[in-house]
PDB file of N, CA, C and O in Angstrom, chain B, residues numbered from 101:
ATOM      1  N   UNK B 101      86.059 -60.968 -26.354  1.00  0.00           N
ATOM      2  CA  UNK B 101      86.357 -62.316 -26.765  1.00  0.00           C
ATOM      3  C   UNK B 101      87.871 -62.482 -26.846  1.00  0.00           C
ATOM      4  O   UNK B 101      88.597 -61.568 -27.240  1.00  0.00           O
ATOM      5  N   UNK B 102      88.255 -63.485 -26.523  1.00  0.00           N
ATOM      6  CA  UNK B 102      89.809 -63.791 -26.535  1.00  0.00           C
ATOM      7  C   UNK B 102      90.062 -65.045 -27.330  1.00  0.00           C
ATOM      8  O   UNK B 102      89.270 -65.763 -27.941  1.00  0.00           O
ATOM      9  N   UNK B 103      91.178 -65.115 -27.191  1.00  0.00           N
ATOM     10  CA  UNK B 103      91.958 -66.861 -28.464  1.00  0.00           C
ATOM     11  C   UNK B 103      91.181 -68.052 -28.400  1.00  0.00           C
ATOM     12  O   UNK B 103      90.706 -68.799 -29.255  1.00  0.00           O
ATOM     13  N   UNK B 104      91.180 -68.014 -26.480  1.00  0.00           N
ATOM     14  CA  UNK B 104      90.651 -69.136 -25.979  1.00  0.00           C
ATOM     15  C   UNK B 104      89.370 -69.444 -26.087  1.00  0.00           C
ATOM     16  O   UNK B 104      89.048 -70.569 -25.705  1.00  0.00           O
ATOM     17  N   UNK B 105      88.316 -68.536 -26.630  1.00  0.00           N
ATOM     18  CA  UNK B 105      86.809 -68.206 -26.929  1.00  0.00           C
ATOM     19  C   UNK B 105      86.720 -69.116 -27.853  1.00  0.00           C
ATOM     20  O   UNK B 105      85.820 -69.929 -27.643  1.00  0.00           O
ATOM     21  N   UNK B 106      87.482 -69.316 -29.041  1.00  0.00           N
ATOM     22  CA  UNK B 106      87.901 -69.611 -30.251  1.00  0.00           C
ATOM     23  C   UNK B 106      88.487 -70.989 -30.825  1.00  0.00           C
ATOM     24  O   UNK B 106      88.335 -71.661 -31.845  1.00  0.00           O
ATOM     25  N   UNK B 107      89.309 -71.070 -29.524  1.00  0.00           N
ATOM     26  CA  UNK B 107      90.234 -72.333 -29.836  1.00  0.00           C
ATOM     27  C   UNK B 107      89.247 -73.484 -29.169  1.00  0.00           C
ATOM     28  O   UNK B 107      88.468 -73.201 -28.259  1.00  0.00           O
ATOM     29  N   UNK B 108      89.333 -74.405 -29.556  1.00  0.00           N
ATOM     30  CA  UNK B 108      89.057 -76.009 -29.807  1.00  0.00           C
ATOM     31  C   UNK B 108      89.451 -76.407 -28.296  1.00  0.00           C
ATOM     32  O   UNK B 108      90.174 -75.519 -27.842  1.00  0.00           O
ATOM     33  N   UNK B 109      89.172 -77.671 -27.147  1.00  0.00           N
ATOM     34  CA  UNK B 109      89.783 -78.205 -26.308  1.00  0.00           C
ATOM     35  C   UNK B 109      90.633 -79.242 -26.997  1.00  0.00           C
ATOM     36  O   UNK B 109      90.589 -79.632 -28.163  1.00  0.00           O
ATOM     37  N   UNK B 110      91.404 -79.589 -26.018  1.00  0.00           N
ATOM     38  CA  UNK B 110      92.329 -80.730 -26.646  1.00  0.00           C
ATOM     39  C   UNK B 110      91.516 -81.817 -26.333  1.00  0.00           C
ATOM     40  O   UNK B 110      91.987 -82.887 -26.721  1.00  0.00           O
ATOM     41  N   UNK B 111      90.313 -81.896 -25.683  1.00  0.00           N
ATOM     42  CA  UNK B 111      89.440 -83.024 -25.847  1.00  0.00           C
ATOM     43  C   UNK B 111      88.380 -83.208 -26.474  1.00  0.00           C
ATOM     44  O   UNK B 111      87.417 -82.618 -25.985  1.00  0.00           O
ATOM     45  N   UNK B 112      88.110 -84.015 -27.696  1.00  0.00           N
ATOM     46  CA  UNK B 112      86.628 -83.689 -27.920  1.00  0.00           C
ATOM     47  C   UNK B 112      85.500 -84.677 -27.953  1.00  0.00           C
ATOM     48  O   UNK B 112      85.682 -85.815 -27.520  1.00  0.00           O
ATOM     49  N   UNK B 113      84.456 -84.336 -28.399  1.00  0.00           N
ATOM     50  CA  UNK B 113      83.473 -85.657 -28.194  1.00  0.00           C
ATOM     51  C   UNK B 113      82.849 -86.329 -29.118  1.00  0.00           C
ATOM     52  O   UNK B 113      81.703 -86.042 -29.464  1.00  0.00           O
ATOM     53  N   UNK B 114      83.533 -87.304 -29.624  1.00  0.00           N
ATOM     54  CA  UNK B 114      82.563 -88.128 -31.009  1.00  0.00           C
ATOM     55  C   UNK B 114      81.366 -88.492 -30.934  1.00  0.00           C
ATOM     56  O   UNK B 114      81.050 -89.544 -30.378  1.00  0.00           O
ATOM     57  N   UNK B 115      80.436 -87.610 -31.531  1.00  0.00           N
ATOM     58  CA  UNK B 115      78.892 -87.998 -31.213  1.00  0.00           C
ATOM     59  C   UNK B 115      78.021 -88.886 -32.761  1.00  0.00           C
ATOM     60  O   UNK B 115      76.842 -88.939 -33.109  1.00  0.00           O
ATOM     61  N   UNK B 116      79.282 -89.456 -33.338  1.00  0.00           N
ATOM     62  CA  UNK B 116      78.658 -90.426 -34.122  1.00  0.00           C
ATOM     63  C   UNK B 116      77.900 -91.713 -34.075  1.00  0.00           C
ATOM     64  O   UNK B 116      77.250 -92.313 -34.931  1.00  0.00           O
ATOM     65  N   UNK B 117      78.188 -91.973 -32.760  1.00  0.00           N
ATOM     66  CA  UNK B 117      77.482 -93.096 -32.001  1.00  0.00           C
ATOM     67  C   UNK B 117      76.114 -93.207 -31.592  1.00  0.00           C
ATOM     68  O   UNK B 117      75.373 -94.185 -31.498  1.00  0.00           O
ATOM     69  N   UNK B 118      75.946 -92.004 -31.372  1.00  0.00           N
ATOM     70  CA  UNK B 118      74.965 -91.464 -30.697  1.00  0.00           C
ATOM     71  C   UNK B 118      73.747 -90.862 -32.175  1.00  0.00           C
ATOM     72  O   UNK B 118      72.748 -90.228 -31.832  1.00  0.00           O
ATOM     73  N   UNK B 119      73.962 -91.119 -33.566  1.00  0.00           N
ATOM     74  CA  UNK B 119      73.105 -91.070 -34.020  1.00  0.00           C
ATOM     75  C   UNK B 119      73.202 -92.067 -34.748  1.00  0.00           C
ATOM     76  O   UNK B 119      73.400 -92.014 -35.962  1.00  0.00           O
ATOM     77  N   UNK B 120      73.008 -93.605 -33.745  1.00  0.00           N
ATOM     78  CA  UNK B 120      72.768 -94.826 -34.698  1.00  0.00           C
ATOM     79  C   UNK B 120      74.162 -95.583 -35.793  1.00  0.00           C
ATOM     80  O   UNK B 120      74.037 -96.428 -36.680  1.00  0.00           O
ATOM     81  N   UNK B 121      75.441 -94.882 -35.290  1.00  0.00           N
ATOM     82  CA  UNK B 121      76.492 -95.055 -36.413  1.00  0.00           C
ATOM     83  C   UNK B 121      76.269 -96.707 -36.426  1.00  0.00           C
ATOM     84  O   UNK B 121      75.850 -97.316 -37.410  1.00  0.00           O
ATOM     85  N   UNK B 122      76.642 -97.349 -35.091  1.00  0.00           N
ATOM     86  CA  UNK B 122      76.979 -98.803 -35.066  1.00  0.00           C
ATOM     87  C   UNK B 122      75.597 -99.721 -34.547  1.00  0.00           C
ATOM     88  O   UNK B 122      75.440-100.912 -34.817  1.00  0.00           O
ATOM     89  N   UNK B 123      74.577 -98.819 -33.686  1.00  0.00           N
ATOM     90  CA  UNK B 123      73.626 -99.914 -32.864  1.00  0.00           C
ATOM     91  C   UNK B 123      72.357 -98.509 -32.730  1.00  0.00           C
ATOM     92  O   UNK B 123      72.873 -97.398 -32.854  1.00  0.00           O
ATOM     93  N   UNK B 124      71.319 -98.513 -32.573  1.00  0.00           N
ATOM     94  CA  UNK B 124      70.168 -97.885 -32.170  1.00  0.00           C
ATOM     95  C   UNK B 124      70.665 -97.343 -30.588  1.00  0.00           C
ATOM     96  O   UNK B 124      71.076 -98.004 -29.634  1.00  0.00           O
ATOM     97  N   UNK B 125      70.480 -96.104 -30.715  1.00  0.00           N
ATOM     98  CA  UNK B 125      70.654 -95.598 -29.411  1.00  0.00           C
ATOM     99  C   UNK B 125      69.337 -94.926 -29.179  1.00  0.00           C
ATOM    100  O   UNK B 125      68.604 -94.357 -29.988  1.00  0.00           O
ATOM    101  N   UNK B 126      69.196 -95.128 -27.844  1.00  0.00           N
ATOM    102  CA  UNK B 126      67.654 -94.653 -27.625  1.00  0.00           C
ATOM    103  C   UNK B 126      67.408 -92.954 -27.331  1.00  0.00           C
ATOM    104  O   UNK B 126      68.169 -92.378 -26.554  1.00  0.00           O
ATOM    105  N   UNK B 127      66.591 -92.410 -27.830  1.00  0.00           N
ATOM    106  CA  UNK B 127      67.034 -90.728 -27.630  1.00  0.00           C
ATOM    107  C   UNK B 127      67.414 -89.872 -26.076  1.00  0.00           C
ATOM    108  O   UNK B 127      68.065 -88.849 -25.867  1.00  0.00           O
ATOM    109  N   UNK B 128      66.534 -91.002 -24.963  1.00  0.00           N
ATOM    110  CA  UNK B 128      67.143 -90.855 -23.718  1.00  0.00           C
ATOM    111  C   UNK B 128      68.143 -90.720 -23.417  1.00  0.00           C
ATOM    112  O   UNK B 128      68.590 -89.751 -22.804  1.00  0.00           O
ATOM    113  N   UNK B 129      68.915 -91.985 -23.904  1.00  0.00           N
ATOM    114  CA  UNK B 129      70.156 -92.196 -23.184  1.00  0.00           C
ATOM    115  C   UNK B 129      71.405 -91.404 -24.659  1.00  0.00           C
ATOM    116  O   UNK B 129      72.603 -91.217 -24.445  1.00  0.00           O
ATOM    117  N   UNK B 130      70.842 -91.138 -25.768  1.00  0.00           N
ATOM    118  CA  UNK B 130      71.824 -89.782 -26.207  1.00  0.00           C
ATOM    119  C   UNK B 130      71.879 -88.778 -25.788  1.00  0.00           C
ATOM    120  O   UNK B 130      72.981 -88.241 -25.673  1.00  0.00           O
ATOM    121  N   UNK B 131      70.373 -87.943 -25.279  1.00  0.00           N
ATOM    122  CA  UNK B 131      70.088 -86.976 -24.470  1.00  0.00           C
ATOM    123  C   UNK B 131      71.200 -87.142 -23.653  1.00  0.00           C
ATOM    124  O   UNK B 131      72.298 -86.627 -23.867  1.00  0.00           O
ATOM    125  N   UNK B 132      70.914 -87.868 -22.709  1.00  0.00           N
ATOM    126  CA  UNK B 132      71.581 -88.100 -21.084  1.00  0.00           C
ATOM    127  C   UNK B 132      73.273 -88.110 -21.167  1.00  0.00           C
ATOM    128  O   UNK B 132      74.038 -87.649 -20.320  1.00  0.00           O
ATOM    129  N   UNK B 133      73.540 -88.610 -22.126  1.00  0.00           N
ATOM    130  CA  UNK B 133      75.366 -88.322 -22.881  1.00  0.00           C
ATOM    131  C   UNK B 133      75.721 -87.074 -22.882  1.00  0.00           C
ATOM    132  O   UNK B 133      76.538 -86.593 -22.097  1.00  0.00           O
ATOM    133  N   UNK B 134      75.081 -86.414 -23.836  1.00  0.00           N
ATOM    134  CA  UNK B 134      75.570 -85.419 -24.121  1.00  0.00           C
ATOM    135  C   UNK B 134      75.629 -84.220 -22.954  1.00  0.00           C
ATOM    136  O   UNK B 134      76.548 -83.441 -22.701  1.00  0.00           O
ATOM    137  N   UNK B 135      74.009 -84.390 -22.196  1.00  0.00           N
ATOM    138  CA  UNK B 135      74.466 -83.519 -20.887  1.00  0.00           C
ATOM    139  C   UNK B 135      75.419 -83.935 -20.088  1.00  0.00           C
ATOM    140  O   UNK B 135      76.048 -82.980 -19.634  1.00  0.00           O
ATOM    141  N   UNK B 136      75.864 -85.149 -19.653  1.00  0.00           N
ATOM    142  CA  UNK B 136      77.072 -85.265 -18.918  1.00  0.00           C
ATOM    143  C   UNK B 136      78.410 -84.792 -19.753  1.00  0.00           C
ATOM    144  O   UNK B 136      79.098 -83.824 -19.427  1.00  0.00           O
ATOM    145  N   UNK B 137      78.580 -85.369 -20.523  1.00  0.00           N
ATOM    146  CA  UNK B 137      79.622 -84.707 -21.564  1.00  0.00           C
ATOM    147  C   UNK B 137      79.726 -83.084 -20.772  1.00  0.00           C
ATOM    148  O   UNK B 137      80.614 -82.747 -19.989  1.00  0.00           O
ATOM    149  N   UNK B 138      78.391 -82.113 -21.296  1.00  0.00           N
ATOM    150  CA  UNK B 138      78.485 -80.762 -21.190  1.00  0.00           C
ATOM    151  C   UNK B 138      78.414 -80.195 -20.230  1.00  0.00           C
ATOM    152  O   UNK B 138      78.789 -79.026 -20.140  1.00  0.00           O
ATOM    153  N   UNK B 139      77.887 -80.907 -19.195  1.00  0.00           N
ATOM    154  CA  UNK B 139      78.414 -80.766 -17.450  1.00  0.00           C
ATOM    155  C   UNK B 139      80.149 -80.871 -17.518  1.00  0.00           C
ATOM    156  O   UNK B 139      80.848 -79.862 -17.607  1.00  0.00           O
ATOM    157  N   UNK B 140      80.480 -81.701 -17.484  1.00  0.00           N
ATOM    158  CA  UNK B 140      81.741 -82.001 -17.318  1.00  0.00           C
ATOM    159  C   UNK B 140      82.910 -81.314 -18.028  1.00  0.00           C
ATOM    160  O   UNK B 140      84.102 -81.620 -18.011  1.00  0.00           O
ATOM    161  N   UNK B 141      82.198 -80.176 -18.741  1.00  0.00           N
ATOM    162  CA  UNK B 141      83.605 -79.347 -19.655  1.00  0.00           C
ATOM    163  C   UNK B 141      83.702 -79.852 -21.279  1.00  0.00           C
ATOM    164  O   UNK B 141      84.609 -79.606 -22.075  1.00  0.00           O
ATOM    165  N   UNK B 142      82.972 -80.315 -21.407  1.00  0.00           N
ATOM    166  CA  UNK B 142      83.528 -80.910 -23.074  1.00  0.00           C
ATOM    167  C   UNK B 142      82.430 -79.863 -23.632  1.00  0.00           C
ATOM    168  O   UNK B 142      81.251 -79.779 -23.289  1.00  0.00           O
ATOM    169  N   UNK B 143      83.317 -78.879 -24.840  1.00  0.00           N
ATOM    170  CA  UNK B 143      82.735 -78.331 -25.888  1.00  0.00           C
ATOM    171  C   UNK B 143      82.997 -78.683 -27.405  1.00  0.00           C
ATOM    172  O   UNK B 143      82.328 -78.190 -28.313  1.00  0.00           O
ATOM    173  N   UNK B 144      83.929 -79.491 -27.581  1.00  0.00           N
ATOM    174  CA  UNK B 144      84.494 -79.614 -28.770  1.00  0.00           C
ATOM    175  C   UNK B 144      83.771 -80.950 -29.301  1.00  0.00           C
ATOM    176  O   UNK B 144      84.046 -81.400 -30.413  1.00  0.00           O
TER     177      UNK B 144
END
């Protein structure tokens, strides 16, 4: 394991939305977020 294992990206992903913060999100289309999100490199 190294620093980088460890350290944070400088991008991350607010998933407060995604449990109803402002509007009903349907569990599909949170599902379907978050895998693109985690395709695309976002761990933080």
């Amino acid at each position: 394991m190294t620093i980088k294992d460890v350290l944070a990206d400088k991008l991350g992903f607010g998933a407060a939305p995604l449990g109803n913060m402002f509007r009903d999100i349907p569990e599909d289309e949170a599902l379907a977020t978050v895998e693109a999100a985690w395709e695309d490199g976002i761990r933080y």
